[in-house]
C-alpha positions in Angstrom: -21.9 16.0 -32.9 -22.1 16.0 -29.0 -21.4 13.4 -26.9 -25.7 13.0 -25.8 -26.1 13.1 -30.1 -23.5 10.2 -30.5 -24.7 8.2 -28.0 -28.3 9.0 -28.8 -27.3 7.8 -32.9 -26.0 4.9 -32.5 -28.5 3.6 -29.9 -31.0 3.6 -32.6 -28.7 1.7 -35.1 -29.8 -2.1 -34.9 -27.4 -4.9 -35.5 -28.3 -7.8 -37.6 -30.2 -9.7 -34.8 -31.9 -6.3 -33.5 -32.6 -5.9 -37.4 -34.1 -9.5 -37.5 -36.6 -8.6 -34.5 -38.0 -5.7 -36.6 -38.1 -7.2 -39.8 -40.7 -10.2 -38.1 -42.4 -7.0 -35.9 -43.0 -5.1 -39.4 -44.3 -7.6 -41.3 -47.9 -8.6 -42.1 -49.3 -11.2 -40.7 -48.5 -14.7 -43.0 -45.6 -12.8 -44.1 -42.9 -16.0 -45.2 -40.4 -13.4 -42.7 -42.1 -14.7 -40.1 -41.1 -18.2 -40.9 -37.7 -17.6 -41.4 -35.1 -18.5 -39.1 -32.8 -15.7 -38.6 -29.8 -18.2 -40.3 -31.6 -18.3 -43.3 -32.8 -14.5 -42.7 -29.9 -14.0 -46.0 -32.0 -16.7 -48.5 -35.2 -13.9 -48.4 -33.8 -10.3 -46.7 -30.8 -8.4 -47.4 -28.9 -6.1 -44.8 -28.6 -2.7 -45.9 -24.9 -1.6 -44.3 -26.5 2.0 -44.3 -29.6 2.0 -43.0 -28.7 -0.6 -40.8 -32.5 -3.0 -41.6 -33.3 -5.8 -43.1 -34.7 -5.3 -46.9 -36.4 -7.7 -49.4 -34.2 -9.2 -51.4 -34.3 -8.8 -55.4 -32.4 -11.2 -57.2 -29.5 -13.2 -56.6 -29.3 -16.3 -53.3 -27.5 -15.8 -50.5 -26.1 -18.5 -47.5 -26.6 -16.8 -44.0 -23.6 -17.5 -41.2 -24.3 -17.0 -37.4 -20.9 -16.5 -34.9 -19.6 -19.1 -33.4 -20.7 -19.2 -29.4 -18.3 -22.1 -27.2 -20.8 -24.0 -25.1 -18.5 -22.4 -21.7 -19.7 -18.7 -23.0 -22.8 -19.4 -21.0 -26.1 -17.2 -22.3 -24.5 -16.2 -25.8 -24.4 -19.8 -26.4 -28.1 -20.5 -25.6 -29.2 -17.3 -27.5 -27.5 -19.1 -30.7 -29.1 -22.3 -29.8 -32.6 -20.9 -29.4 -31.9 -18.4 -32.8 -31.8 -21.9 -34.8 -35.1 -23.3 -33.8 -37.5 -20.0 -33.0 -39.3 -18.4 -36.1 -40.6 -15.2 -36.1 -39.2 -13.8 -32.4 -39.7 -9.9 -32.1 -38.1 -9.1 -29.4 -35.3 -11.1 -26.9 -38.3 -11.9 -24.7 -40.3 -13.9 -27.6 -37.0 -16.0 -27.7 -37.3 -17.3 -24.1 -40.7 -17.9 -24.3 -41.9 -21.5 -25.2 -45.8 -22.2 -25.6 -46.9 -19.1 -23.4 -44.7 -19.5 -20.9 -41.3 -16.7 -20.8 -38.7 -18.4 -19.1 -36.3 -16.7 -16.4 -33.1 -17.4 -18.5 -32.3 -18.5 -22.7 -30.5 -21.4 -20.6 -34.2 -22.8 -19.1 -35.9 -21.9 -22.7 -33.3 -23.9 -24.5 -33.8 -26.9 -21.5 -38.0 -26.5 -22.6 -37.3 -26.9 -26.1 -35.6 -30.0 -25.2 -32.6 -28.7 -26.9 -30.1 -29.5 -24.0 -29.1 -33.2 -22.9 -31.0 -34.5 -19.5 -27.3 -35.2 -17.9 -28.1 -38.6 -17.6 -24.6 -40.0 -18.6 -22.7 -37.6 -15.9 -25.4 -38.7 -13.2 -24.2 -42.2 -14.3 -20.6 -40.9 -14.1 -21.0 -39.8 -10.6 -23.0 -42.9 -9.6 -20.3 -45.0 -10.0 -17.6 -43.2 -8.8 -19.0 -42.9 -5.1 -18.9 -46.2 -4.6 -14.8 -46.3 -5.1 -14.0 -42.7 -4.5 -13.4 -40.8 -1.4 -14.8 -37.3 -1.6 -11.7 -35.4 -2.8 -11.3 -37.4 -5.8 -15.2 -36.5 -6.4 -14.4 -32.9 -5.7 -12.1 -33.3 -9.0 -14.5 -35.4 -11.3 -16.9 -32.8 -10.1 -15.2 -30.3 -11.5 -14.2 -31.6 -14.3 -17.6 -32.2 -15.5 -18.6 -28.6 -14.6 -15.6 -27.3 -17.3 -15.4 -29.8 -20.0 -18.9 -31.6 -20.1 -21.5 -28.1 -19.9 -24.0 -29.7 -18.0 -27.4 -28.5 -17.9 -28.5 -28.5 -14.8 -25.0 -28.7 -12.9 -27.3 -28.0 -9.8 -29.0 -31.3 -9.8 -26.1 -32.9 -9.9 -24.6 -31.4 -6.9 -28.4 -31.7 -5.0 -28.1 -35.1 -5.9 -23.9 -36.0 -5.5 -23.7 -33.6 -2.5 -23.1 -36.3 0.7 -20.4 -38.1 -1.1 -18.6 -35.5 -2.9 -18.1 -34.1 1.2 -17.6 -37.2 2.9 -14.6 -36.3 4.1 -15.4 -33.0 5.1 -16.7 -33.8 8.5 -13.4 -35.0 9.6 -11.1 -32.3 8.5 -13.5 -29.2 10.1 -13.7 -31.0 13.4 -9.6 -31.3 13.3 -8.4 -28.1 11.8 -11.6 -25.6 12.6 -12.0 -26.4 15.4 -15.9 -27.9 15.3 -17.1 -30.0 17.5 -20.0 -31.3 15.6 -19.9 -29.2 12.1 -23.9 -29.2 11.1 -24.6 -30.1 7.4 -25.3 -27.1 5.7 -21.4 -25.9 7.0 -20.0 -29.2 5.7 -21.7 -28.8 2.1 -20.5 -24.7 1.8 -17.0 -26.0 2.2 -17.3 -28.2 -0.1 -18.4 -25.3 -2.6 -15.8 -23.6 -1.1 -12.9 -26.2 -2.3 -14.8 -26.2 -5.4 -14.4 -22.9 -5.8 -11.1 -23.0 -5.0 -10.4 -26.1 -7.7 -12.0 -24.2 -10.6 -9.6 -20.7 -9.9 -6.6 -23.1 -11.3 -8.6 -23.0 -14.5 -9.0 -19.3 -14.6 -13.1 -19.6 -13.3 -15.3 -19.2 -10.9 -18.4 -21.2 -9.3 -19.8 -17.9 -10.1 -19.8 -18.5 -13.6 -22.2 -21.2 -13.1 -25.3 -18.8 -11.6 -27.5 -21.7 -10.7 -25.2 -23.9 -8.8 -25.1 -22.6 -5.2 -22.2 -20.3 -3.5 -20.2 -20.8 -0.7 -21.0 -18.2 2.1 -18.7 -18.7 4.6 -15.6 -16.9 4.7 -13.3 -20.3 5.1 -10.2 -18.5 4.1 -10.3 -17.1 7.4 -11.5 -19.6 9.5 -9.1 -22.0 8.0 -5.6 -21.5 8.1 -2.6 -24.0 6.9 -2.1 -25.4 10.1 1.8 -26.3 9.1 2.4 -22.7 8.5 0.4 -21.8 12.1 3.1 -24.0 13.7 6.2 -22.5 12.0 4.5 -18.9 13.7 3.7 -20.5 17.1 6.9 -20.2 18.7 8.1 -18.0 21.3 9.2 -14.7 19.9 11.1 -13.4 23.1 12.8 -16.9 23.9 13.7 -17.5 20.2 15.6 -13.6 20.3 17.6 -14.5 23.7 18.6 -18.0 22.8 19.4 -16.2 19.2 21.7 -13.5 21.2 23.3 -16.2 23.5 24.6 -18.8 20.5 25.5 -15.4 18.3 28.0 -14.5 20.8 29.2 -18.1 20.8 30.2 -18.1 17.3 33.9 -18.0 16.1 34.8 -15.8 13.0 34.3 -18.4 10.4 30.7 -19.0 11.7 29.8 -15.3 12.4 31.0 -14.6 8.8 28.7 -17.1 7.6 25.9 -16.4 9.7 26.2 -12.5 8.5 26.6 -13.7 5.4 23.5 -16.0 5.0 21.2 -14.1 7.2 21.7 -11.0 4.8 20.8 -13.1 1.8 17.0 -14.2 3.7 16.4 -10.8 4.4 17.2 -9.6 1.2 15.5 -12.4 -0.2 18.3 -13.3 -2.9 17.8 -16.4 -3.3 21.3 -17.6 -2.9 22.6 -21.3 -2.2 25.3 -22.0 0.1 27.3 -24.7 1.0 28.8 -25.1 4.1 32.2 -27.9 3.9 33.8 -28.8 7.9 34.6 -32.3 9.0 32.4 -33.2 12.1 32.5 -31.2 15.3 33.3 -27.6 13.6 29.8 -26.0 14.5 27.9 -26.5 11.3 25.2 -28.0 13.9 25.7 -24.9 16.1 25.6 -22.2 13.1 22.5 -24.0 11.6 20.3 -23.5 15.2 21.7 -20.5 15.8 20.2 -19.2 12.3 16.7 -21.5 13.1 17.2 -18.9 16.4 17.6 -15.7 15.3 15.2 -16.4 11.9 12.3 -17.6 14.1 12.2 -14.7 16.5 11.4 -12.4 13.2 8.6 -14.8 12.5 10.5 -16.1 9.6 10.1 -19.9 8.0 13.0 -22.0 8.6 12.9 -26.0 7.5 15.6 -28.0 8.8 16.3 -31.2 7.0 18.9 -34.0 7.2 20.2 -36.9 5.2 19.6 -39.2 7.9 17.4 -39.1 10.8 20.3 -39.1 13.4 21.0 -35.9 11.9 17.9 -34.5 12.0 17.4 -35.2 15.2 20.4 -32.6 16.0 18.6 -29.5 14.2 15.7 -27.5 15.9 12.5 -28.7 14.5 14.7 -31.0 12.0 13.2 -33.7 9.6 14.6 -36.1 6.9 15.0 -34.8 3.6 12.5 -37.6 2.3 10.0 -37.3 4.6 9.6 -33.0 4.5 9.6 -32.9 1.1 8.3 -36.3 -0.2 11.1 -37.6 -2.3 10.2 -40.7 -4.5 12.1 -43.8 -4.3 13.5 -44.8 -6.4 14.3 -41.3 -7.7 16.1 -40.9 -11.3 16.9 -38.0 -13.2 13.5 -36.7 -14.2 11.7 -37.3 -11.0 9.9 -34.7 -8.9 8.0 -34.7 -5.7 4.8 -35.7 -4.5 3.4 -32.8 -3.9 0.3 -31.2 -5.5 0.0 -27.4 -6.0 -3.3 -27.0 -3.9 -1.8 -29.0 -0.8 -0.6 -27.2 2.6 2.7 -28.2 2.3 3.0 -26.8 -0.9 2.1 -23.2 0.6 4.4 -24.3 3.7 7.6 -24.5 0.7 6.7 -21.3 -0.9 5.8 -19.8 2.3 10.0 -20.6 3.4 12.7 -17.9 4.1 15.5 -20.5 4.5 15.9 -23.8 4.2 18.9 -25.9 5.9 20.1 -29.1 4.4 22.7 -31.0 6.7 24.7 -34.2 5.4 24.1 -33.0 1.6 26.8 -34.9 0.2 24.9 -38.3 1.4 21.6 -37.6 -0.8 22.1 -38.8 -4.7 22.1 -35.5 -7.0 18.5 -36.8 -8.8 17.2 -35.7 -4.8 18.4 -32.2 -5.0 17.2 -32.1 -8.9 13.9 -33.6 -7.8 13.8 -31.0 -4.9 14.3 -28.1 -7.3 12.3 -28.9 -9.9 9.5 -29.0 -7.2 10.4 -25.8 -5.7 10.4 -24.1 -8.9 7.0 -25.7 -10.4 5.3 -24.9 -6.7 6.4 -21.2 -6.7 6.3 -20.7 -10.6 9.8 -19.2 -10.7 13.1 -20.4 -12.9 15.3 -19.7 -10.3 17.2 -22.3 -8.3 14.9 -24.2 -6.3 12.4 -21.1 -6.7 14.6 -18.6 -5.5 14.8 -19.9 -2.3 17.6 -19.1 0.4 19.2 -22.9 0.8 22.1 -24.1 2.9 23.3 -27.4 2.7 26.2 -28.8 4.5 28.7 -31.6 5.4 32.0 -33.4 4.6 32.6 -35.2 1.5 35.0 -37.1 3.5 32.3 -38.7 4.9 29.8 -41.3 4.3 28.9 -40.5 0.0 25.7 -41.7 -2.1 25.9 -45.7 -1.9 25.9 -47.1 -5.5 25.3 -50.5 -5.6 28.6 -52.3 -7.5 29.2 -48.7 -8.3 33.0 -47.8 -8.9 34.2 -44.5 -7.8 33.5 -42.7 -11.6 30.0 -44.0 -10.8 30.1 -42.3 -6.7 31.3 -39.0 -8.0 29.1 -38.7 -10.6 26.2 -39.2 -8.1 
């Protein structure tokens, strides 16, 4: 048999449903077929595996079974709802048709049967929750709804929910776009837009829901992580000569590690170092010298510090706490404040290096906290995600302060 033959054969082979439609098209008018639902097709009709039809049953009872459709599998679902309520259907067509009129979809003939909920309780849902939520933690609820609750008009609820679930829309396009006065209709698409972008964590698509509207612009260019546009706004050419003028400063112990730990960013190994000098041998001096030379290849370099004194001593420098939100207290399962879909989040992942001065100040539940985030943000098992880090200092220093703590209790921290 030929390729044209095979598919030509089994083109004509109906399956059980297909089968159904003939057996009501075939029979005479009156016929009890045409009163059958197609579940209890098996109580009158028998399928013959061979001939692949529907016969009149002889003897014997049997219990019909249709597949299971999940209310999320969108128009097989409502083909199985509409199969358990419509008699006689000879053709797809007859089943979303309802007194004369043939709806577009099985979705809108299921809503005319009356067989789908009015969404009344997630109208009531949303009703309350603008009054006491700010339009991002709408965005969510929204959401929510849309994958857990199968609305049936999730349309109606967005016509109606729109304003409030992009309240705070307005604000954020006039700050990081760049617009003036952003009209409506562009504050609503980006709002479908971080939809959109709230349903791809769950594997879907606004696309999946055909009648809800789609977001036309193309905000993934027009908006850019504006914490990742200033890490890229420096001076290439200045960065490379202040670079080649502390590089020639350097004595061997700090050119060796500066060979060393530059190697290991551009090689992306993901290495940790620690580098151990009293104060005044140059850690300070190697740690800009690396921010130098980093920056003018458009690399990502965070400085951080114990304390803000020595923050203020790195280029671009920060506290530990503040750049990567630290909880206080922090114990030995704590992790950061930072959510997955925030800027900063892309800002961590987005780092080649990042330099940690007056380590041996910080508690270890910080660095655990700090590498648990790294490796949840960037989904990796590697050591703070497989992230270059340098940390620094002198354990002769200033150590973690333990209240009444003895020095088992300082060590161990």
């Amino acid at each position: 048999m030929d390729l044209h033959a095979a598919v030509q054969h089994f083109s004509e082979r109906h399956t059980t449903l297909t089968g159904w439609f003939k057996a009501n098209s075939d029979a005479p008018e009156g016929d009890r077929v045409l009163n059958t639902l197609y579940q209890d097709f098996p109580s009158t009709m028998v399928w013959n595996r061979d001939k692949h039809l529907w016969t009149k049953r002889q003897k014997g009872f049997a219990i019909g079974r249709m597949y299971y459709a999940h209310p999320s599998s969108g128009e097989c679902f409502y083909v199985r709802l509409l199969l358990t309520v419509v008699r006689g259907a000879k053709s797809f067509e007859d089943l979303h048709t309802f007194e004369g009129t043939v709806y577009p979809t099985f979705k809108a003939a299921c809503i005319a049967h009356g067989l789908l909920e009015d969404d009344a309780e997630w109208h009531q849902c949303l009703q309350e929750a603008k009054d006491m939520a700010m339009g991002f933690q709408l965005r969510h609820l929204f959401v929510t709804i849309l994958q857990d609750c199968v609305p049936s008009k999730p349309e109606v609820l967005w016509a109606q929910f729109k304003e409030h679930i992009c309240d705070d829309l307005k604000h954020y396009l006039q700050v990081n776009a760049r617009m003036v006065e952003p009209t409506s209709e562009q504050i609503e698409d980006y709002g479908l837009y971080l939809i959109d972008k709230l349903l791809a964590y769950s594997g879907k698509e606004l696309k999946d829901w055909p009648e809800m509207p789609q977001s036309v612009i193309n905000w993934g260019q027009l908006l850019t992580n504006h914490l990742i546009q200033e890490e890229h706004h420096y001076d290439l050419a200045e960065q490379a000569e202040l670079a080649e003028e502390c590089i020639a400063k350097l004595n061997p112990d700090q050119l060796t590690a500066f060979e060393r730990i530059s190697s290991a960013v551009l090689l992306k190994t993901g290495e940790i170092f620690f580098l151990h000098g009293p104060g005044g041998t140059g850690k300070t001096y190697l740690y800009n010298t690396l921010c130098y030379h980093l920056r003018s290849q458009q690399k990502i370099v965070l400085c951080v510090a114990s304390s803000g004194i020595a923050a203020l001593l790195l280029q671009r420098g920060r506290t530990a706490h503040s750049c990567f939100k630290i909880p206080i207290p922090c114990h030995e399962l704590s992790v950061c404040n930072i959510k997955k879909t925030s800027y900063l989040a892309d800002l961590m992942c987005s780092a080649d290096l990042v330099i940690w001065d007056e380590a041996p100040m910080q508690h270890r539940h910080n660095f655990e906290a700090v590498d648990r985030t790294f490796r949840d943000l960037c989904d990796s098992d590697r050591p703070f995600g497989g992230h270059t880090f340098v940390f620094g200092g002198d354990f002769q220093q200033i150590l973690p302060v333990i209240i009444s703590g003895g020095r088992a209790q300082v060590v161990g921290a």
